[in-house]
N, C-alpha and C positions, 0 to 999 in steps of 0.2 A: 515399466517398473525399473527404476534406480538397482544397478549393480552395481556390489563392492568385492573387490581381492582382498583377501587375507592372504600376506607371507609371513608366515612364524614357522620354525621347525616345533612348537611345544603344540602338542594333541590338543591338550584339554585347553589351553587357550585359544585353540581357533575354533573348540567346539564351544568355548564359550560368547563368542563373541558371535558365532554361526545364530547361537539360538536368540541370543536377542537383536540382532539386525533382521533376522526373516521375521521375529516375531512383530517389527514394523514395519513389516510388507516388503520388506530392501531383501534384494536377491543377493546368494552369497557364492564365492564359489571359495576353494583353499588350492594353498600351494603350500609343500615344505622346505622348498629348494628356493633359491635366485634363481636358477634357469628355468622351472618350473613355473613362476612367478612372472618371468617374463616372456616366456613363451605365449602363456595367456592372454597376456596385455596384447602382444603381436596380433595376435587373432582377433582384435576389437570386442566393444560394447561392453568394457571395465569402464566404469564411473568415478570409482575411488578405491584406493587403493591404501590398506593398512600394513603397513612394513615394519618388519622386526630389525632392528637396529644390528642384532648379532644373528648371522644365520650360519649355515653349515661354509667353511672355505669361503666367505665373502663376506664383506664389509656393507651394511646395510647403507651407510651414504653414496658406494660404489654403483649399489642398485637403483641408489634414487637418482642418480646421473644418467644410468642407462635407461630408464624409466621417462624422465625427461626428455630424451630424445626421440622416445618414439611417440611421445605426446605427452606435452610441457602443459596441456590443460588440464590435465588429471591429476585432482587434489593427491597429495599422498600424505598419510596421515603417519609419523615415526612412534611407533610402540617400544619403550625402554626400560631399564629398572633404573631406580631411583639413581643410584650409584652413577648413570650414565648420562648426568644433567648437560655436561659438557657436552658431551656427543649429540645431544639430542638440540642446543643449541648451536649447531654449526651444521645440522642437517636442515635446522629452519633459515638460516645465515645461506642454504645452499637452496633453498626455495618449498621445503616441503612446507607441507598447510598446516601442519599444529603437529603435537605429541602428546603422546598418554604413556602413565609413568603403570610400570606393573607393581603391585596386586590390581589391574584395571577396574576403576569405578564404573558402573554398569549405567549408571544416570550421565555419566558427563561424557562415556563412550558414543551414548544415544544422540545425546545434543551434538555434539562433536560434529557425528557423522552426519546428522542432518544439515547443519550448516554447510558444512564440505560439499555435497549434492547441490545447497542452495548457489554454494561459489559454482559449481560447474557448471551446473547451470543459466549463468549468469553468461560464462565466458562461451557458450556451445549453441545460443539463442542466435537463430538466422537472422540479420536485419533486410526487412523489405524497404528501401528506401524508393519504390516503385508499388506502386500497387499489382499484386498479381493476385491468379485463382487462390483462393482459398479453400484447402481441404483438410484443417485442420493437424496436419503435421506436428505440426510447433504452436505448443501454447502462448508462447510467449514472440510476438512480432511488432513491428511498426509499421503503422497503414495508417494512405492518406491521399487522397488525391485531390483536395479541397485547396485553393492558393495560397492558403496560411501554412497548409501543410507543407507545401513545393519549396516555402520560403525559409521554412526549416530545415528541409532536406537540402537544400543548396548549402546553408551556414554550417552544416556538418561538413558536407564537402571540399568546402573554402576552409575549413579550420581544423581538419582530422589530422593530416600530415604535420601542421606545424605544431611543434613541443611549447605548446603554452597555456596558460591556465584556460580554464571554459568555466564561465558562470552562466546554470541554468535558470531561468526562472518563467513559472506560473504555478495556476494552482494545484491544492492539492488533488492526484488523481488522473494527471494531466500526462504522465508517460515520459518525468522526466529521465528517469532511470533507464528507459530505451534511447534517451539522446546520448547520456554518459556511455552508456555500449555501444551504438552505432561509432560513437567518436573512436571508441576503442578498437573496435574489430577493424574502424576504416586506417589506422594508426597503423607507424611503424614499431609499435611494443604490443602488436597483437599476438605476440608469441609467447610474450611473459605475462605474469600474473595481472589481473585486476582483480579489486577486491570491494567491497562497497559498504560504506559504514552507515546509519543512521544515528546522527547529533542527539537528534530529540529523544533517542530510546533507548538511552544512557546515562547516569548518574555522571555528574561532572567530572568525579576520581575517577569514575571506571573508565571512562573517557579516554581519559587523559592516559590513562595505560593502558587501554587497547590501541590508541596511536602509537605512542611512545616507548613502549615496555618502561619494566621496573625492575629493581636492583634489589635482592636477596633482602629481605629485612627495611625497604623502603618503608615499608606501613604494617599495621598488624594485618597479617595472613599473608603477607608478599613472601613464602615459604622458599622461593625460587627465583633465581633471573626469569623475568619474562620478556621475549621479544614482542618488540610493537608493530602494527600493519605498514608503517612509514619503511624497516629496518627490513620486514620480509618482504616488502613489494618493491623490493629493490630492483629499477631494470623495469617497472609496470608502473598499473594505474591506477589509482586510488581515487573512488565516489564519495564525497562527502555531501549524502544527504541530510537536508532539514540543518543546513551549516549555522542558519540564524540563528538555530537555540544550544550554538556553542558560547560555552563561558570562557569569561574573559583572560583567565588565566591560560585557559586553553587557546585560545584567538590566538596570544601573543605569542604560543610556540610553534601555531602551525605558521604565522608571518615568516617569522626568522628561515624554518622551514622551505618556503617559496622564496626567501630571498637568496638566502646560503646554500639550502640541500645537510644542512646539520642540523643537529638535534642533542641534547644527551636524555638516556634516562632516566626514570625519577630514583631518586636516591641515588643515582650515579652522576661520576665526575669527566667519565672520557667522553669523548665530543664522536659521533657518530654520523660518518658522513652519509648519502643517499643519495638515489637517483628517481625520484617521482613524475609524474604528472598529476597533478590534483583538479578533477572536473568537482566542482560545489555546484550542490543547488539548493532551491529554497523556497516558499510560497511566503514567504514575508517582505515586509518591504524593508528592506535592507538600509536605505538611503534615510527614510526617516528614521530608522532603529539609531544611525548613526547620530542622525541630530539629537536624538533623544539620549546618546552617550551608552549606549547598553550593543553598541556593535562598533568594533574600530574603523576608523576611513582608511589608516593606511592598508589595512589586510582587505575591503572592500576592492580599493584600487588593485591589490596584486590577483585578487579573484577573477577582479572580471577581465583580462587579455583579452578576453571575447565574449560578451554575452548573446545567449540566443532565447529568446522569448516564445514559447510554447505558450499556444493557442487555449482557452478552454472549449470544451466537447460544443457548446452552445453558439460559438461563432465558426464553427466548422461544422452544420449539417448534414452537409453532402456525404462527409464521410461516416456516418453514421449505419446506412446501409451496408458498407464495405466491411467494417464495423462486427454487425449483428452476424453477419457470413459469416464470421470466422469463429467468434464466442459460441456461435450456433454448435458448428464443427465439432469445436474441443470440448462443449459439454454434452455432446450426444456420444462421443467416445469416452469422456471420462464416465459416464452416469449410466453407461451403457442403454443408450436408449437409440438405437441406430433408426426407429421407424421414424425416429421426427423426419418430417420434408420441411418445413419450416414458420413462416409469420402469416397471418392473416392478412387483409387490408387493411382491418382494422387496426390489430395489433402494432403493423407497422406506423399507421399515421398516430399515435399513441406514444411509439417510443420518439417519432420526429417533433412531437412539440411538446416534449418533456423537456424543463431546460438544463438536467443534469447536474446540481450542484456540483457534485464526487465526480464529473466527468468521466474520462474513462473508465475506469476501475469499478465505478455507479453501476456503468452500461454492463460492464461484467459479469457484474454480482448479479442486477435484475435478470440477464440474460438466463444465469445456472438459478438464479430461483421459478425464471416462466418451466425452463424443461424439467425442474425436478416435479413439478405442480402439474403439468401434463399429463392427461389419461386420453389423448389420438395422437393421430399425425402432426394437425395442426395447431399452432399455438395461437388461441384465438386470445379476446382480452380478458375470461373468464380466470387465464392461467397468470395474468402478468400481477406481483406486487401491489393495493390497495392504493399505494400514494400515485402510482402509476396512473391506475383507471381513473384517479378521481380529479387528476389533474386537469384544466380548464387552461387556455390563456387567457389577461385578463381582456375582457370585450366578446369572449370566444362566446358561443350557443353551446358547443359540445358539450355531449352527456355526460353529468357527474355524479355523484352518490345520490342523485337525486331518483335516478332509475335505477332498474337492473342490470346485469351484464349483457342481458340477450337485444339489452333497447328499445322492449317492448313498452315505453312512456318516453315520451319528451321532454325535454328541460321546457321551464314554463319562462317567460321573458319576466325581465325585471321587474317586480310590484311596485307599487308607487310608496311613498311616504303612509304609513300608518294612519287612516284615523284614531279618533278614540273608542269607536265601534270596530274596530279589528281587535281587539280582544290583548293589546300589548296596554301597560299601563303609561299613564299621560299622569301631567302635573299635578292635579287634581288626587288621582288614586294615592300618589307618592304623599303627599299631605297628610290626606285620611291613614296611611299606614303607619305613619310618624306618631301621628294625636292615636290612635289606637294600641299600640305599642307603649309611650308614653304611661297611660292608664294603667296596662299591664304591669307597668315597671318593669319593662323589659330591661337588662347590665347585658344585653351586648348589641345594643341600639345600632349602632357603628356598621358591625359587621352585617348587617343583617339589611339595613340599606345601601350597603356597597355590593350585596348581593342581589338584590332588588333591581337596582340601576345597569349593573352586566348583565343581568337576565334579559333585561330589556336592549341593553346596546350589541349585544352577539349575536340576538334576534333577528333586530334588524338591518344587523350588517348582513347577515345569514341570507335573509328575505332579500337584500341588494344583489345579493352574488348570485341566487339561484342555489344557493347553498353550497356554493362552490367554497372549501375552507380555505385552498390556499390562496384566493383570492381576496377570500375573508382576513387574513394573517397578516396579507401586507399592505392591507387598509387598515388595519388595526395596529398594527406597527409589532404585531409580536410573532413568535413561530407558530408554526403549523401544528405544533403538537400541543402548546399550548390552547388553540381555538379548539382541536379537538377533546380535550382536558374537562373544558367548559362545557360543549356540547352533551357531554356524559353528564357530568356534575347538574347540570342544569335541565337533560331530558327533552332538549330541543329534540324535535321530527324535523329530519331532512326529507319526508315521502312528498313529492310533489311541491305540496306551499309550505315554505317551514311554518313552524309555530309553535309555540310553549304548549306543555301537557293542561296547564291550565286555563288555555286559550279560551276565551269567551265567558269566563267565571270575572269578578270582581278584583282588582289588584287585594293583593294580603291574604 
């Protein structure tokens, strides 16, 4: 559990801030002194730490220098009164992690602090550029022993030391956010801040001044000078994930940015110099974005000084097992389910020819959905995710929704083409449905043979596959969720032989 310091000399403000951090499970402890405050930190296992800007005989920036010295990873967050805007920018100009202004907002105190834990987190994550035992320690590692992996972990080590840009790329899910920290922690600015932003999950303004900051009255609500991640990551490293879904306005200042190391803020006129490393990555293709004019070439070229290409989950199997060990670990600690021993055979040969869209993150997530679904030891395929089980490769025999979990039926081999005595409708029926209808005066003629005609083609796609959907999906050119959309709508039986509910009745 996430532990935070409180340093304030005011009672009721660290009793306030006491009860709503524990009340988000975040451990608390208080100090009303600087030497109090830093005695504690001495002692270890402070996460973050909220510092009053005025305390008793010391200067709160003083603290935050002493504070830094005994461990420069520890978010510190300055708590100030309004009055003390200055002060409070030139303790983040000195590296602290943000500030909160008193009478303290209790919602932006929350968010605050959780970010600050996600920064610490970030910078405190052990990188295994080896593969070792797994015992769940640390949630958050890189593992890999597969040649695509090695070929990774070399490119790190060729390019950690030198001060130059890193552009990562694959898809999403892929673990590029452990390459931008492994660069970091192997670097010589692993002592000062990294900080990591997300392009895509940000309004283009907000963007643009969470790099940048902004100048007192730049736009409505700009109530304050705000510093930007470029100006406090001064001396560190800054992740620019999802870089392709930066706007253009914004492209062009982080260029100038990589080319000079200045910058000004928005609404301001003085030139702001800096000392970055900028790692970007991206699951997009950057190169066509350019042609296409919606991404710039020259900020392309200053990105990639080095690019390193991450693998997806699906051309590295091997490491798959290495993988499942370690998610196993951290969700039988986190879940508290210490009895798991672990995967079936089955279960295993299950997660090995699943081809992982979502890649790692995929593997993660199914991982904490098989043990939360768990009622033994073993996680057979009774416990794994539904798209899991009923996955097939295509050509494969393996059992798909077509049995039960236990296996007690076999998948049946491909049926042949339909007669007209298999009970699907043929040219003939469709006719008579038409001229029948017709008579009725049916007004929605249209729909009604467009439905007619899917009935019968997801049928016998269905009937091709064994009933395998996703197999079905990219024979049919659409997603998976879509075949299964149909299959509801239309009442097809996947037991054994598929077939329509009105199998062996007349078309119409």
């Amino acid at each position: 559990m996430p532990h935070a310091l409180i340093v304030d000399d005011d009672r009721s403000l660290r009793y306030l801030i006491t009860q709503v951090l524990q009340s988000a499970g975040i451990e608390t402890s208080e100090a009303s002194t600087a030497e109090e405050g830093l005695r504690r930190i001495s002692e270890g296992g402070v996460d973050l730490v909220l510092l009053d800007i005025q305390l008793p005989r010391r200067s709160g920036l003083d603290v935050l220098g002493e504070i830094q010295g005994i461990d420069r990873r520890i978010p510190i967050v300055i708590v100030t009164s309004d009055n003390d805007s200055n002060t409070a920018i030139e303790a983040m100009q000195r590296g602290a992690y943000d500030y909160l202004t008193k009478p303290v907002d209790t919602a932006q105190l929350l968010s605050l602090v959780e970010n600050a834990l996600a920064a610490r987190e970030l910078m405190s994550v052990p990188v295994a550029l080896e593969a070792a035992e797994i015992d769940g320690s640390s949630e958050r590692v890189f593992i890999g022993q597969s040649p695509q992996m090695l070929q990774v972990f070399k490119a790190i080590g060729r390019v950690a030391a030198q001060d130059v840009p890193i552009l990562v790329l694959g898809e999403s899910g892929t673990g590029k956010e452990l390459v931008a920290q492994a660069i970091y922690q192997h670097s010589s600015r692993q002592t000062n801040p990294y900080l990591a932003i997300n392009c895509a999950a940000l309004p283009d303004s907000l963007l643009e001044s969470e790099l940048f900051g902004h100048e007192k009255g730049a736009f409505t609500g700009a109530d304050k000078r705000r510093i930007g991640k470029f100006e406090q990551c001064h001396g560190g490293t800054i992740f620019l994930d999802e870089v392709g879904d930066m706007a253009h306005v914004v492209q062009g200042k982080v260029l100038r940015l990589l080319q000079e190391q200045r910058f000004e803020r928005i609404g301001g006129n003085e030139t702001i110099s800096t000392n970055v490393r900028v790692i970007a990555a991206t699951n997009r293709p950057l190169e066509e974005m350019v042609e296409q004019k919606t991404f710039r070439a020259d900020l392309l070229f200053r990105l990639n000084g080095v690019t390193i290409h991450l693998p997806p989950l699906r051309e590295r199997v091997g490491d798959i097992p290495l993988l499942l060990r370690h998610f196993l670990a951290v969700s039988k600690r986190s879940m508290n389910k210490p009895h798991i021993e672990g995967l079936s055979p089955e279960s295993l040969e299950l997660f090995q020819n699943y081809p992982w869209p979502g890649n790692v993150r995929e593997l993660r997530s199914v991982v904490q959905q098989s043990v939360l679904n768990s009622t033994g030891p073993i996680i057979i395929p009774e416990f794994l995710p539904q798209e899991i089980r009923s996955y097939a490769p295509r050509g494969s025999t393996a059992k798909s929704e077509l049995t039960p979990s236990n296996g007690a039926a076999s998948a049946q081999p491909p049926s042949p083409a339909p007669r007209e005595e298999s009970g699907f409708p043929n040219l003939e029926d469709l006719r008579e449905f038409i001229e029948r209808k017709l008579v009725e005066k049916s007004t929605s003629l249209s729909a009604e043979v467009i439905e007619k005609v899917e009935r019968y083609l997801f049928a016998r796609v269905l009937q091709y596959t064994n009933g395998n959907q996703s197999q079905a999906a990219e024979i049919l050119g659409i997603t998976r969720g879509k075949v299964k959309d149909r299959v509801e709508a239309f009442q097809i039986s996947l037991q054994r032989n598929v077939r329509l509910p009105d199998e062996g009745a007349s078309a119409g």
